[in-house]
VEXDREN-2710 file (C-alpha; in Angstrom, 1 decimal):
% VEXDREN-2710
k/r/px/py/pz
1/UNK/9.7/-35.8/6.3
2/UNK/8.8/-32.7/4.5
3/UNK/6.8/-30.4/7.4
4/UNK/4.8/-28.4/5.1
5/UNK/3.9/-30.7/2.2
6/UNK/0.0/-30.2/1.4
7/UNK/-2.2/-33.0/2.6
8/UNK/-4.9/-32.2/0.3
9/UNK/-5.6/-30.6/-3.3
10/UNK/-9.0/-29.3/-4.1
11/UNK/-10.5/-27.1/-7.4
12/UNK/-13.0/-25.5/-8.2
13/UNK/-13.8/-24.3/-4.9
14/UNK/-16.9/-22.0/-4.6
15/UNK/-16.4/-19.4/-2.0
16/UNK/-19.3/-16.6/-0.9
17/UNK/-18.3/-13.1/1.0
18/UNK/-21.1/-11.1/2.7
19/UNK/-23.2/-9.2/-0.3
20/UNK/-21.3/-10.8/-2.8
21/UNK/-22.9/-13.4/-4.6
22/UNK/-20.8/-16.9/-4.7
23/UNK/-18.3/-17.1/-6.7
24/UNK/-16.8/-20.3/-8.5
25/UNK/-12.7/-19.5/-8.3
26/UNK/-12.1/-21.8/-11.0
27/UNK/-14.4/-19.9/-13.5
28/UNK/-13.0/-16.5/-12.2
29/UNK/-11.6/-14.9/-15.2
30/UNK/-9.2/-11.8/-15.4
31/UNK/-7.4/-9.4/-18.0
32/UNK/-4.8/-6.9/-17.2
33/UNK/-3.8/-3.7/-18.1
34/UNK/-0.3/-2.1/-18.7
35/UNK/-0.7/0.9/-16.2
36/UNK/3.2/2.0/-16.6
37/UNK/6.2/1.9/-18.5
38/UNK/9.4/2.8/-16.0
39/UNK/12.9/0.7/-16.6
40/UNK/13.7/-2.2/-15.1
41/UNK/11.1/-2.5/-12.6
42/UNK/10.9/-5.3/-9.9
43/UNK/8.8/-4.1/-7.7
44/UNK/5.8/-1.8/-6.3
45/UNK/4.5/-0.9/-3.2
46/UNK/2.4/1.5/-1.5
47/UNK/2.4/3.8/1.5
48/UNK/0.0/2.5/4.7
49/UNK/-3.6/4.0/4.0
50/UNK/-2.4/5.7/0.8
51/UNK/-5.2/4.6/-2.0
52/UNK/-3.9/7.3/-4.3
53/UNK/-0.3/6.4/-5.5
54/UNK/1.8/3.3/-6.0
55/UNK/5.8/3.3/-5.9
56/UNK/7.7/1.5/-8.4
57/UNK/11.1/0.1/-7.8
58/UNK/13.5/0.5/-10.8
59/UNK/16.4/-1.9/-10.3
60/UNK/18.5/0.9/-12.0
61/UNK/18.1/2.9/-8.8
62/UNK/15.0/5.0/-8.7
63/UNK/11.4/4.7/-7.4
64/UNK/8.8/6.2/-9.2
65/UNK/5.1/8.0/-8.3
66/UNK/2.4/6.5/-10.2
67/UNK/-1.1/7.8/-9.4
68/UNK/-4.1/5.8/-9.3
69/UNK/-6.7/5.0/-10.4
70/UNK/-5.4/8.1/-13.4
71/UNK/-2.4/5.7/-13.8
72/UNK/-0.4/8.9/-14.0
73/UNK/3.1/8.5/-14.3
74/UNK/5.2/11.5/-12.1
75/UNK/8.1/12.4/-14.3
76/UNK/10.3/13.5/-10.8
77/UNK/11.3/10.5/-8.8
78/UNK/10.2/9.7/-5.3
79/UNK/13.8/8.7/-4.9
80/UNK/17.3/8.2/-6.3
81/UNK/19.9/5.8/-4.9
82/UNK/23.1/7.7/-5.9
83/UNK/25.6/5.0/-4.8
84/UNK/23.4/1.8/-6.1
85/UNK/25.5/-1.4/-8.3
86/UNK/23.2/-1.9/-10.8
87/UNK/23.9/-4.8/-13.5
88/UNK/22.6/-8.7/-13.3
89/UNK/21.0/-9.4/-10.3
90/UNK/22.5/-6.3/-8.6
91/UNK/20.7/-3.0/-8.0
92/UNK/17.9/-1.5/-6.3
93/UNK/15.8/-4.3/-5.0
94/UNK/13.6/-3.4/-2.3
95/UNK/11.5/-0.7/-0.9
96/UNK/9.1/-1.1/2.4
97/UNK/7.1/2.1/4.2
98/UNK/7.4/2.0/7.9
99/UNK/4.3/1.1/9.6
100/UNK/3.7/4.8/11.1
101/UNK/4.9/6.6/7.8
102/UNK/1.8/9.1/8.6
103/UNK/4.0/10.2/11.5
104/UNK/7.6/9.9/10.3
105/UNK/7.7/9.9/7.1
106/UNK/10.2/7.2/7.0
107/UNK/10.5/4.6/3.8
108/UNK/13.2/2.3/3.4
109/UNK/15.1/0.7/0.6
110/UNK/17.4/-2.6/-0.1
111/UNK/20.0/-2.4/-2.6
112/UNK/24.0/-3.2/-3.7
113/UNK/26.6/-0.5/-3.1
114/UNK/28.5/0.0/-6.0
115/UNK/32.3/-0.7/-6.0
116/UNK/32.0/-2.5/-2.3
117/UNK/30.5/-5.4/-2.6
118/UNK/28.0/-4.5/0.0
119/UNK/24.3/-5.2/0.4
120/UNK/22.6/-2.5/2.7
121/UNK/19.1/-1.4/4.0
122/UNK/18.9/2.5/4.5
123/UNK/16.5/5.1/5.8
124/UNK/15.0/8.1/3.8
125/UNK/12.6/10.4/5.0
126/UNK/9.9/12.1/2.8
127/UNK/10.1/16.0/1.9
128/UNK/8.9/18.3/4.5
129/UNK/7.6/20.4/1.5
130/UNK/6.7/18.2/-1.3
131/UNK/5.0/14.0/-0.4
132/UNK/6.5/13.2/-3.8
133/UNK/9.9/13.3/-2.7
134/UNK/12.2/12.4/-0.4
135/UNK/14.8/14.3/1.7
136/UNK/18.2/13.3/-0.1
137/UNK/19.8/14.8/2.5
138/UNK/18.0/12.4/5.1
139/UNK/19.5/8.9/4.1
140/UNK/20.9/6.9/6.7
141/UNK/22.4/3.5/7.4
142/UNK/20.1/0.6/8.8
143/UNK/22.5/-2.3/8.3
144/UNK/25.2/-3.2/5.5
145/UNK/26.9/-6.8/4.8
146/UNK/29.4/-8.1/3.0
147/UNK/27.9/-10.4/-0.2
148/UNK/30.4/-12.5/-2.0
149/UNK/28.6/-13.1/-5.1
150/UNK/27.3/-10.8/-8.1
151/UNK/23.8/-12.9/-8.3
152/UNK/21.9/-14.3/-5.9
153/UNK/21.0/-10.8/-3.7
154/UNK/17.2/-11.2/-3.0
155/UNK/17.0/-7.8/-1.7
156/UNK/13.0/-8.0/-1.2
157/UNK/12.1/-5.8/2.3
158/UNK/8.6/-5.6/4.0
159/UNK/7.1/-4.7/7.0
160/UNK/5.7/-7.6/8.8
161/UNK/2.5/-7.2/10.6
162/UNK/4.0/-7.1/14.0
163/UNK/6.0/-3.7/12.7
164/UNK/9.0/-5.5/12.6
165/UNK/11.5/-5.1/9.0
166/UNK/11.8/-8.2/7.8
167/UNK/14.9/-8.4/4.5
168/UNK/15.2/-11.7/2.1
169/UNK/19.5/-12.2/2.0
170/UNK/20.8/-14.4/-0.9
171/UNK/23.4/-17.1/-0.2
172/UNK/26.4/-15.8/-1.8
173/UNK/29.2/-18.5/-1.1
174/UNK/27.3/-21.2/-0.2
175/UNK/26.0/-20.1/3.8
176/UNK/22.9/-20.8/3.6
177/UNK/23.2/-23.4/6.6
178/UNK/25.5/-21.2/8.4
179/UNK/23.8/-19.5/11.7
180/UNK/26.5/-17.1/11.9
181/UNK/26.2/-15.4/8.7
182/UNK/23.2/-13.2/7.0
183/UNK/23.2/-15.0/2.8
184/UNK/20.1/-17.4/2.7
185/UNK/18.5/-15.9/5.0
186/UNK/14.5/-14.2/6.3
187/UNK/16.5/-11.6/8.7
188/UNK/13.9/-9.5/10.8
189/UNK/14.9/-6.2/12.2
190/UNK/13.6/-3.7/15.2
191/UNK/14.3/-0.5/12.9
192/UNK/13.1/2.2/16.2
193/UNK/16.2/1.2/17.9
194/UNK/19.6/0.5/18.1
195/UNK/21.3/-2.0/19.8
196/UNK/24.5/-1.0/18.1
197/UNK/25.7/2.3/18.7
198/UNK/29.5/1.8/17.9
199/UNK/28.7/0.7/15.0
200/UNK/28.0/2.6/12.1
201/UNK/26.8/-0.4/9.9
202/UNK/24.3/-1.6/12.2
203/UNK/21.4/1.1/13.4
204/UNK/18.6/-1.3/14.6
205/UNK/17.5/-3.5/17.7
206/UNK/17.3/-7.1/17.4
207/UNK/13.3/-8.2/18.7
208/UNK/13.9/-10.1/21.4
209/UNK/11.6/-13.0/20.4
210/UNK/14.1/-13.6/16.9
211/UNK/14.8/-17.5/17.5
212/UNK/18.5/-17.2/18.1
213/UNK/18.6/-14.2/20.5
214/UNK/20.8/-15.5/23.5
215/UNK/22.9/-18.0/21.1
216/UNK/26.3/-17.5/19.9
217/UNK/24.3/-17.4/16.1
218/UNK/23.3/-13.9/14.5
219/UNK/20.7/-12.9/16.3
220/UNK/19.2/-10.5/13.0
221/UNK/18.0/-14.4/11.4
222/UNK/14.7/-15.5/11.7
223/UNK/14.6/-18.3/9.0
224/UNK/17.2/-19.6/6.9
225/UNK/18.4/-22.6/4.5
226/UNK/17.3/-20.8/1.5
227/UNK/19.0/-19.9/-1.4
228/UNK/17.5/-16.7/-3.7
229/UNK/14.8/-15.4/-1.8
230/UNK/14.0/-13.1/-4.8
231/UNK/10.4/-12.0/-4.1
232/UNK/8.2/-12.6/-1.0
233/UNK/5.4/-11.3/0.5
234/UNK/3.1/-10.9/3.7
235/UNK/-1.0/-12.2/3.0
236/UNK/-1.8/-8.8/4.5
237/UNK/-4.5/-10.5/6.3
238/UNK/-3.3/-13.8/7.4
239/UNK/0.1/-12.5/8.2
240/UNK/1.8/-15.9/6.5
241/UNK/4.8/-15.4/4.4
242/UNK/4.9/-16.8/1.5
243/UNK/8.7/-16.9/-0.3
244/UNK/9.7/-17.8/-4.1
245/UNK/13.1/-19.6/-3.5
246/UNK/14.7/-19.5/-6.8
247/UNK/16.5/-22.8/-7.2
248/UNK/19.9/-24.3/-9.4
249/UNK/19.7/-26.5/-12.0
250/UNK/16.4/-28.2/-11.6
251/UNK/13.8/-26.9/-9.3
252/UNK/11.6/-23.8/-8.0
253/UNK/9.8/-23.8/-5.2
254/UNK/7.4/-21.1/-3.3
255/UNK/7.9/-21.9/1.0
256/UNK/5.8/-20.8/3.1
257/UNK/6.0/-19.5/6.7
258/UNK/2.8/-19.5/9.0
259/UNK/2.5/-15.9/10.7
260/UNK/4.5/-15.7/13.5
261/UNK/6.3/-18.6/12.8
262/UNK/10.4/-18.2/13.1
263/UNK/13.1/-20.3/13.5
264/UNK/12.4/-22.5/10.0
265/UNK/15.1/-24.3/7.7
266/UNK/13.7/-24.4/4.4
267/UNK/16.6/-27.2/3.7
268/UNK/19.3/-25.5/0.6
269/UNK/21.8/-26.5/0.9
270/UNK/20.8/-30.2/1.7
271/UNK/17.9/-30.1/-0.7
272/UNK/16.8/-28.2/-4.0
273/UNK/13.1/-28.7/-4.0
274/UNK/12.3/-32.5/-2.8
275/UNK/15.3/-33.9/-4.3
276/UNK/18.2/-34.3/-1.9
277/UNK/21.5/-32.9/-2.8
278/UNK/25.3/-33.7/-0.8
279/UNK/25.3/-32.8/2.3
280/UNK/25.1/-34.1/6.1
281/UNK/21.9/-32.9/6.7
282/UNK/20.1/-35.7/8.5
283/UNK/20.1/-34.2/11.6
284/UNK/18.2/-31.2/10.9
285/UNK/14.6/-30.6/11.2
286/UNK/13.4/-28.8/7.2
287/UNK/10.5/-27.0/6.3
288/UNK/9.8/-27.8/2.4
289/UNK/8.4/-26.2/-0.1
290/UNK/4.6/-26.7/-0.6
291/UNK/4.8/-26.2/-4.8
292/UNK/7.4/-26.9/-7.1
293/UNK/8.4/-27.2/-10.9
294/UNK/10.8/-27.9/-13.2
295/UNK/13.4/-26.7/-15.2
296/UNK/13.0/-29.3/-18.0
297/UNK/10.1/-31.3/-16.0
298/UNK/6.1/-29.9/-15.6
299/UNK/5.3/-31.8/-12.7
300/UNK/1.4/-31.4/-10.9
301/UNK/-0.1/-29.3/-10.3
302/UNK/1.8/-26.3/-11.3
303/UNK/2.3/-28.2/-14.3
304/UNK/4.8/-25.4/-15.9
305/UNK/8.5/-25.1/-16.2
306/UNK/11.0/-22.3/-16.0
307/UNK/14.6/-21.8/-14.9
308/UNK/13.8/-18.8/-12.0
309/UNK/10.9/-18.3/-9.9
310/UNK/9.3/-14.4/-9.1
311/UNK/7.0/-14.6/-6.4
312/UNK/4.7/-13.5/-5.7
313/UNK/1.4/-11.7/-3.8
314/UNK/-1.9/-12.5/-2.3
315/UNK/-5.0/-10.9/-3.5
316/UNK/-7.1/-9.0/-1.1
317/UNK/-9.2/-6.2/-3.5
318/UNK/-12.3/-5.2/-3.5
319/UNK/-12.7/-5.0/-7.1
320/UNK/-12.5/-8.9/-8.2
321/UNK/-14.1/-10.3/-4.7
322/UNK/-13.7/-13.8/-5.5
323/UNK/-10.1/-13.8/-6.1
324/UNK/-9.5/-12.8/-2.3
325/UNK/-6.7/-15.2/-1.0
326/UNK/-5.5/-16.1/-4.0
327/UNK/-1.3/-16.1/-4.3
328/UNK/0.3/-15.3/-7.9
329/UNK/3.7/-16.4/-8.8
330/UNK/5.5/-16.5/-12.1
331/UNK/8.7/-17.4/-14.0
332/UNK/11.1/-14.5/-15.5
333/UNK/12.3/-17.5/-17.9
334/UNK/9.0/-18.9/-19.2
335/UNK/6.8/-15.4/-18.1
336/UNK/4.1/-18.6/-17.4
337/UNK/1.7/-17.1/-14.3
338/UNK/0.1/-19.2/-11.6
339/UNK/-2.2/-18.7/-8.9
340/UNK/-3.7/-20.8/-6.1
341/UNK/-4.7/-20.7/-2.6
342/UNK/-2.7/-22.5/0.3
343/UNK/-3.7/-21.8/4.0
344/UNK/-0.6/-24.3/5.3
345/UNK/-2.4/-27.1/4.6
346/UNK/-4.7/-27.2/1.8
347/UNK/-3.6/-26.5/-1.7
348/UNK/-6.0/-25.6/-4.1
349/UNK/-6.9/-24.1/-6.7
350/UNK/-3.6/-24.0/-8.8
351/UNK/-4.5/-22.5/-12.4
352/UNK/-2.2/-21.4/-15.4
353/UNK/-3.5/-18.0/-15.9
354/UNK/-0.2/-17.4/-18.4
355/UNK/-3.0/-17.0/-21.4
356/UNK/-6.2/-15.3/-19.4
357/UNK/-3.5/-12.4/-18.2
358/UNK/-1.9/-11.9/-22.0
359/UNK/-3.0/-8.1/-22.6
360/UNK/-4.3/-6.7/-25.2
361/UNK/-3.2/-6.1/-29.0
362/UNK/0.4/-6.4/-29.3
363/UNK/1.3/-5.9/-25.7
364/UNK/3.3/-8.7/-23.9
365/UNK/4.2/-9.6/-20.7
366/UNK/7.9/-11.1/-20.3
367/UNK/10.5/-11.4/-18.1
368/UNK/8.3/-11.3/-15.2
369/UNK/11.0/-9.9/-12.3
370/UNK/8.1/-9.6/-9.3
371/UNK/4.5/-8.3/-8.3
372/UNK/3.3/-5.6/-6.1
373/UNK/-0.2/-4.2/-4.6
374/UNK/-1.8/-1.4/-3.7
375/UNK/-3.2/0.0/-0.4
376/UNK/-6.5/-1.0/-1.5
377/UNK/-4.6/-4.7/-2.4
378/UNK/-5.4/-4.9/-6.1
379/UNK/-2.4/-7.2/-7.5
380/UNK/0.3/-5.3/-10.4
381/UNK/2.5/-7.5/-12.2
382/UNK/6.5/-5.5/-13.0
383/UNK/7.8/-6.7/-16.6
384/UNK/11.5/-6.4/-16.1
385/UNK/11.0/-5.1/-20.1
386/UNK/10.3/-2.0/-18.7
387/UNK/6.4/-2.1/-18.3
388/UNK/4.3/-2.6/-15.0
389/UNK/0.4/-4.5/-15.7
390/UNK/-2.8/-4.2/-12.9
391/UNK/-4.7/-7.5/-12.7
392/UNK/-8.5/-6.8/-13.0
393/UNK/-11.4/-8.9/-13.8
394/UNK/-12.4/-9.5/-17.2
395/UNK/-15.3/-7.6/-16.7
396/UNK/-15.3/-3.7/-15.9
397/UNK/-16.8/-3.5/-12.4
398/UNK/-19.7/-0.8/-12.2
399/UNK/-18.5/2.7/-10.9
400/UNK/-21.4/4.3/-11.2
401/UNK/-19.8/7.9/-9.7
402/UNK/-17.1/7.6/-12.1
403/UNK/-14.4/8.1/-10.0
404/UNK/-12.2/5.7/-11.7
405/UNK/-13.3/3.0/-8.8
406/UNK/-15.0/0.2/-8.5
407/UNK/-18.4/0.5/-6.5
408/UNK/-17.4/-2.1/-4.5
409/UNK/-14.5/-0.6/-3.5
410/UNK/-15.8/2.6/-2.7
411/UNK/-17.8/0.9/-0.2
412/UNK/-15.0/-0.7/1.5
413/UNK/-12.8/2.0/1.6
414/UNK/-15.2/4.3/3.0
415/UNK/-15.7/7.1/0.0
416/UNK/-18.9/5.9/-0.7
417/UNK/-21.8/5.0/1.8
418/UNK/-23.8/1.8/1.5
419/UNK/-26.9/2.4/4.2
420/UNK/-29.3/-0.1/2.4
421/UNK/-26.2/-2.7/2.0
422/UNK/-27.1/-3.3/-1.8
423/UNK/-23.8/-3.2/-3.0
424/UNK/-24.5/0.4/-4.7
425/UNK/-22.9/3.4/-3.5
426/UNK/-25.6/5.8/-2.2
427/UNK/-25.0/8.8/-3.8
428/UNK/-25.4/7.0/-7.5
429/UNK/-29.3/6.4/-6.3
430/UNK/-30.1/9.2/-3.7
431/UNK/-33.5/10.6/-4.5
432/UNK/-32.0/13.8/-5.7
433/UNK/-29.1/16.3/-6.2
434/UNK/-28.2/17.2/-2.7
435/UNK/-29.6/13.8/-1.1
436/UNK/-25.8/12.7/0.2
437/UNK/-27.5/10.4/2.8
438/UNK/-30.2/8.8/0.4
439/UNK/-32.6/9.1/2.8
440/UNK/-35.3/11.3/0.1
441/UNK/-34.7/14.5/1.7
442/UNK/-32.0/17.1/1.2
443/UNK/-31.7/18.7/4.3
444/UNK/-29.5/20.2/7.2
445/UNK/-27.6/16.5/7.4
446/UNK/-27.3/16.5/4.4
447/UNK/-25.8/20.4/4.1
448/UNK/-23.6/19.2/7.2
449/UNK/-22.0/16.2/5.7
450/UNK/-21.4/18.9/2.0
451/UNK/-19.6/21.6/4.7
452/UNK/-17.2/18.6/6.3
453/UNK/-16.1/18.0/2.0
454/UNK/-16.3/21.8/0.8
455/UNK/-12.9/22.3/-1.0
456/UNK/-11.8/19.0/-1.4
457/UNK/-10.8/16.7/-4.7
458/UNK/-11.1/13.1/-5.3
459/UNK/-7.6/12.1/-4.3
460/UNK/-7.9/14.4/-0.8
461/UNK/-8.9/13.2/2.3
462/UNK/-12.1/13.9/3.5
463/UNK/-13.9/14.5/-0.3
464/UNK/-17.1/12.8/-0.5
465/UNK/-18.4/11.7/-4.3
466/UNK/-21.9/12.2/-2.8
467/UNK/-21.2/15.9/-2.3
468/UNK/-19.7/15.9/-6.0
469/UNK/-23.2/16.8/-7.3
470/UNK/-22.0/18.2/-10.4
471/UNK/-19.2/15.4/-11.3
472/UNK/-16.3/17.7/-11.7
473/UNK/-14.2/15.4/-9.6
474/UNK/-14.2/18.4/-6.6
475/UNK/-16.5/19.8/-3.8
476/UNK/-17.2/23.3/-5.1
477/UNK/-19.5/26.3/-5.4
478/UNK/-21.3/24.8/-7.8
479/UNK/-22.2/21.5/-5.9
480/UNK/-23.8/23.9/-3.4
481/UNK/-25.9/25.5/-5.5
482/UNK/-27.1/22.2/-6.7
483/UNK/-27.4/21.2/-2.8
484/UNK/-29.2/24.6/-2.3
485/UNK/-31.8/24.2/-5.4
486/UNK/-33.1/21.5/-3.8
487/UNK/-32.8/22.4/0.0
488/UNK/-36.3/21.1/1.9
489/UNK/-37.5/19.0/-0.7
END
């Protein structure tokens, strides 16, 4: 019997966060915006604790700089991939910072080899000179495998939350129900060690909680029975894992994985979907999919079809607070979108947002190859086309320091202080110039907290928009004398 098949469907579910007034999910309405055009993009990511840029894989090879909120486009690439098979399926495909990237700098990417046949994982470190670039010279190998087939690479990487690399394999020549192969596979990765030294294609430890650590199975697999694991993605505050199996000839199917939980079968080749397929597969114990569609059948309550499914993220902005939990998915066929919440049991929620996500004029979103968030978890959308789109809610958000923000997520961030806990940041109603605590008095706190932002600009750590006084987007002479103007009043 399927394990994971949702018990109950709800809608229009009202949900209420603290100082945010409730919010009916069903009537939440959004827009989005193109924010870059790049070719062939199918993925974006972001560095831990870095609010400022977003990276954008191009399956062609590169990664791209886009700085945020300007939505300003680097022209050097964060990285080239010299050696990458691009064409199809093949390419660059996947790009994941290491948890303590602060520290060492280290970001790494999934991609085909060209001319071998190989799919690897590999190392870069950043620029000791320049956080815009990496060291070229610093690349090395994490892990490469043979993969017998052109399509069907996955290729998606992420950090898991217990700082472990986890890498989505595709099934190549059928193996998705072989143990002792990596195609079809979730394989997670120790990537601070190696338990491998002799070998110059594997550079990693195994964890030694993996479910088949002690068994004569590959030890690197911590779910498999899948079979184009294209997109997938951590709820980055549940820890669950949410995967968009692309299927054959019929079906599409998001699975999902409760944090923590290894050791699954998510049933290809025995099953595509809910319908069963040849196979001896009676013996095993299969984890199925929680949603599906249809190639040629729109079945509830997605209620779409498509012939390949993109997965996929989970919201969790500040800017659009009722969204918070919700996953998108979407088909590169059809370019329909859906979203809906599912906590492993419940499924609700599930809404076409296809039309409400259209942009603007003659802009269009198509050929939908993944999505991607930022460090402040605000949802982007990659249009294989060559254009990348935010989500954002229908309505512009007050940013009443105009810092290219939303209030709330100043607040939650920690750029902008919130004493009275009215939602509003405190330097948009602080007394007067120079007030940075709102307290009605510009005094020596309030010189103290200006000293500890003197210098900085809004992208650098430590600037304060409270000490901005003048609105020029830095902390300079001229916010002092506006501080000093009104010193003791």
């Amino acid at each position: 019997m399927p394990t994971s098949t949702p018990l109950v469907v709800r809608t229009g579910l009202a949900v209420c966060w603290a100082g945010v007034s409730c919010v009916s999910l069903s009537a939440q309405t959004l827009r989005t915006e193109r924010v870059a055009q790049v070719p062939t993009p199918v993925y974006l990511t972001h560095a831990p604790g870095d609010a400022s840029r977003v990276f954008i894989v191009s399956q062609q090879g590169t990664a791209r700089v886009l700085r945020i909120p300007q939505n300003t486009l680097l022209p050097t690439p964060f990285l080239t991939i010299t050696n990458v098979g691009y064409g199809g399926e093949r390419g660059f495909l996947g790009m994941a910072f290491h948890p303590r990237y602060a520290e060492n700098g280290y970001v790494f990417v999934a991609f085909n080899e060209n001319g071998t046949g190989m799919e690897a994982i590999g190392r870069f470190a950043v620029s000791a000179s320049d956080p815009d670039v990496v060291d070229p010279a610093s690349y090395q190998v994490v892990l490469r495998f043979p993969h017998a087939a052109s399509n069907h690479n996955a290729g998606w990487i992420a950090f898991g939350p217990d700082g472990y690399l986890y890498m989505s394999s595709g099934d190549g020549a059928g193996s998705a129900q072989s143990l002792t192969g990596l195609g079809g596979k979730i394989l997670r990765l120790d990537v601070d060690g190696d338990d491998f030294p002799a070998d110059p294609d594997q550079n990693y430890r195994i964890p030694p909680d993996n479910p088949l650590v002690g068994t004569a199975n590959r030890p690197e697999l911590w779910a498999w029975g899948l079979r184009n694991p294209w997109r997938c993605c951590f709820d980055s505050l549940t820890g669950d894992l949410y995967i968009g199996d692309v299927g054959s000839g019929t079906w599409e199917e998001v699975d999902f994985q409760p944090a923590g939980r290894g050791g699954l079968n998510y049933g290809w080749t025995c099953y595509e979907g809910f319908q069963r397929l040849s196979g001896n597969c009676d013996s095993l114990q299969l984890w199925f999919p929680f949603i599906v569609y249809g190639h040629s059948t729109a079945v509830p309550p997605a209620n779409i079809t498509g012939c390949a499914i993109s997965g996929g993220e989970v919201y969790r902005g500040c800017a659009i607070p009722g969204l918070r939990g919700t996953y998108f998915f979407a088909d590169y066929c059809s370019a329909r979108i859906v979203s809906l919440r599912y906590d492993g049991a419940v499924l609700s929620d599930v809404q076409e947002r296809t039309a409400e996500l259209d942009p603007p004029g003659s802009l269009t979103i198509n050929s939908i190859s993944g999505f991607g968030r930022d460090a402040l978890g605000e949802v982007y959308i990659c249009d294989l086309g060559g254009e990348v789109f935010k989500i954002l809610p229908a309505e512009t958000p007050p940013d009443c320091n105009v810092n290219g923000q939303t209030d709330s997520c100043d607040i939650a961030t920690g750029i902008s202080r919130d004493v009275n806990l009215n939602g509003v940041p405190d330097e948009c109603e602080a007394g007067r110039p120079g007030d940075l605590d709102g307290d009605d008095d510009v005094d020596l706190s309030d010189l103290s907290s200006f000293l500890s932002a003197f210098g900085t600009c809004i992208h650098d750590p430590g600037f304060n928009p409270a000490a901005d006084i003048v609105a020029d987007m830095c902390v300079n002479l001229q916010d002092l004398a506006a501080l000093l103007a009104n010193f003791g009043s």
